[in-house]
Backbone as CSV, one residue per row, in Angstrom:
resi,resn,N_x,N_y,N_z,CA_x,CA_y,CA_z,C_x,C_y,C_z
1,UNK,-10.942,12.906,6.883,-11.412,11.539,6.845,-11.840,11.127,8.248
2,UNK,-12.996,10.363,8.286,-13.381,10.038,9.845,-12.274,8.863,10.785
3,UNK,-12.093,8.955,12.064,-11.944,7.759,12.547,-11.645,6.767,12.259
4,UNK,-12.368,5.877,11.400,-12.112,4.469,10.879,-11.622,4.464,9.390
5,UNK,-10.815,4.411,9.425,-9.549,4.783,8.169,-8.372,3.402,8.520
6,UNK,-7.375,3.528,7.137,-6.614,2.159,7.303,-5.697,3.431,6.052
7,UNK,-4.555,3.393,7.118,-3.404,4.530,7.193,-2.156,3.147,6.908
8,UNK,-1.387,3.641,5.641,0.000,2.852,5.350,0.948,4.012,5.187
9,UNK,1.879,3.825,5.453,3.335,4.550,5.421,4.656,3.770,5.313
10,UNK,5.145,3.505,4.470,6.434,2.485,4.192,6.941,3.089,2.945
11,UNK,8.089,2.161,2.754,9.460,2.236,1.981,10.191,1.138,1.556
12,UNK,9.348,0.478,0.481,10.038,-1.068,0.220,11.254,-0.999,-1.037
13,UNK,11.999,-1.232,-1.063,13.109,-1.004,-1.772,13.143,-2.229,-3.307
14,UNK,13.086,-1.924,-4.015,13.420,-2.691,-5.257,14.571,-2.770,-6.154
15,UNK,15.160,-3.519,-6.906,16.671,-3.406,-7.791,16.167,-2.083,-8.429
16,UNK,15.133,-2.025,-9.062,15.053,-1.109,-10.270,14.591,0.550,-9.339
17,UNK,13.040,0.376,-8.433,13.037,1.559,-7.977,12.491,0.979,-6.548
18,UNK,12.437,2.973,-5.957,11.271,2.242,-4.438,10.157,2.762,-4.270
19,UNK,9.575,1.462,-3.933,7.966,1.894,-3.915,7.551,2.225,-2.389
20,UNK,7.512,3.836,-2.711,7.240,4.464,-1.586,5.738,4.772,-1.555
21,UNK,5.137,4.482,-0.024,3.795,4.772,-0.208,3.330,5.736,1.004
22,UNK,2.212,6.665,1.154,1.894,7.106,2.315,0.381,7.444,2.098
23,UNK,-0.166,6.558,2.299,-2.316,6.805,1.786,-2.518,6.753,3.338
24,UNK,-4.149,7.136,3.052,-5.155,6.671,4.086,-6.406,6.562,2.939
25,UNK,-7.025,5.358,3.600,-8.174,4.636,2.858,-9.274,4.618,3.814
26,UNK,-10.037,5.197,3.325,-11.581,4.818,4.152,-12.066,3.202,4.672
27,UNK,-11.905,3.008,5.978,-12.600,1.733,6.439,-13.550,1.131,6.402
28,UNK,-14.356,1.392,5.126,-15.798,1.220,4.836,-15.677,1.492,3.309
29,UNK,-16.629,0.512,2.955,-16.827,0.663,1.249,-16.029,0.007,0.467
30,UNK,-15.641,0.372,-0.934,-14.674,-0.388,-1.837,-13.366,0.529,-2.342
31,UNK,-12.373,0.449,-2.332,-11.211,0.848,-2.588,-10.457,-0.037,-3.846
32,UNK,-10.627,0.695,-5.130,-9.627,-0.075,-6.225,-8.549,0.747,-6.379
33,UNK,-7.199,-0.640,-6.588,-6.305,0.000,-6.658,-5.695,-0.737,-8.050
34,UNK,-5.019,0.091,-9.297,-4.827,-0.203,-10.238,-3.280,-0.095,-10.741
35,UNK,-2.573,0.158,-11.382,-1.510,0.396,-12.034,-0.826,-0.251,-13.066
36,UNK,0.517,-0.548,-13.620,0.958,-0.981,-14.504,1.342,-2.269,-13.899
37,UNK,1.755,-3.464,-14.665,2.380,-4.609,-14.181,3.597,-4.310,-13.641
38,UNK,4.019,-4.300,-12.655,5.251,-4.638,-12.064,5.357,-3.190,-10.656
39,UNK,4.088,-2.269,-10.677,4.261,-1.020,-10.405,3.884,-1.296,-8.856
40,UNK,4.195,-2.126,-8.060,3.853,-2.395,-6.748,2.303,-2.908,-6.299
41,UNK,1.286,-3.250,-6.572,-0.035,-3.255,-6.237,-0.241,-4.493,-5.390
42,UNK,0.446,-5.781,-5.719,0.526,-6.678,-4.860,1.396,-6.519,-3.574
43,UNK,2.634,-5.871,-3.855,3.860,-5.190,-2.488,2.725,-4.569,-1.434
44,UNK,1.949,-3.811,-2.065,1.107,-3.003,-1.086,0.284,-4.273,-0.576
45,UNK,-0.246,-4.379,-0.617,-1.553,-5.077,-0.583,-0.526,-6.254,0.620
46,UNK,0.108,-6.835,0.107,1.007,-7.569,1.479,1.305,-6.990,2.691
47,UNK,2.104,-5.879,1.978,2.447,-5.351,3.475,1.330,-4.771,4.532
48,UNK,-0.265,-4.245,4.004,-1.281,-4.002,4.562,-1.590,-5.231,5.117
49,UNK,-1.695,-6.426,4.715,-2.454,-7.414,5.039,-1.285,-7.764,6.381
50,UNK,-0.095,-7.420,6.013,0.670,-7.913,6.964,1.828,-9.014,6.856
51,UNK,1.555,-9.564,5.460,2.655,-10.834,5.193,3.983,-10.620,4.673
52,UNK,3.954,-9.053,4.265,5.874,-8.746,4.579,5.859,-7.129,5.166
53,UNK,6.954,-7.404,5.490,7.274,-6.138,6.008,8.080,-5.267,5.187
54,UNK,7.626,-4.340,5.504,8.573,-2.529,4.894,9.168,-1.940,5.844
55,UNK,9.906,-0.739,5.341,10.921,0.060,6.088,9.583,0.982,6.814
């Protein structure tokens, strides 16, 4: 992947499970991200943006 990439690595802990993540996303273009209701997609999306924090 080139240079301009947007790299996450965390460990957010939940009652039920943990949503462990480790991507790199291209810094250019469109990136969808999908899953089941409850399966982390908003957790991510915070902690990238920055408004909570992970392990």
């Amino acid at each position: 992947m080139s240079s301009e990439c947007i790299q996450a690595r965390f460990r957010f802990p939940y009652p039920e499970f943990t949503l462990d993540v480790d991507l790199e996303l291209p810094g250019r273009g469109v990136t969808a991200l999908f899953g089941h209701s409850g399966s982390g997609k908003t957790t991510l999306l915070r902690c990238i943006a920055g408004l909570i924090r992970a392990d």
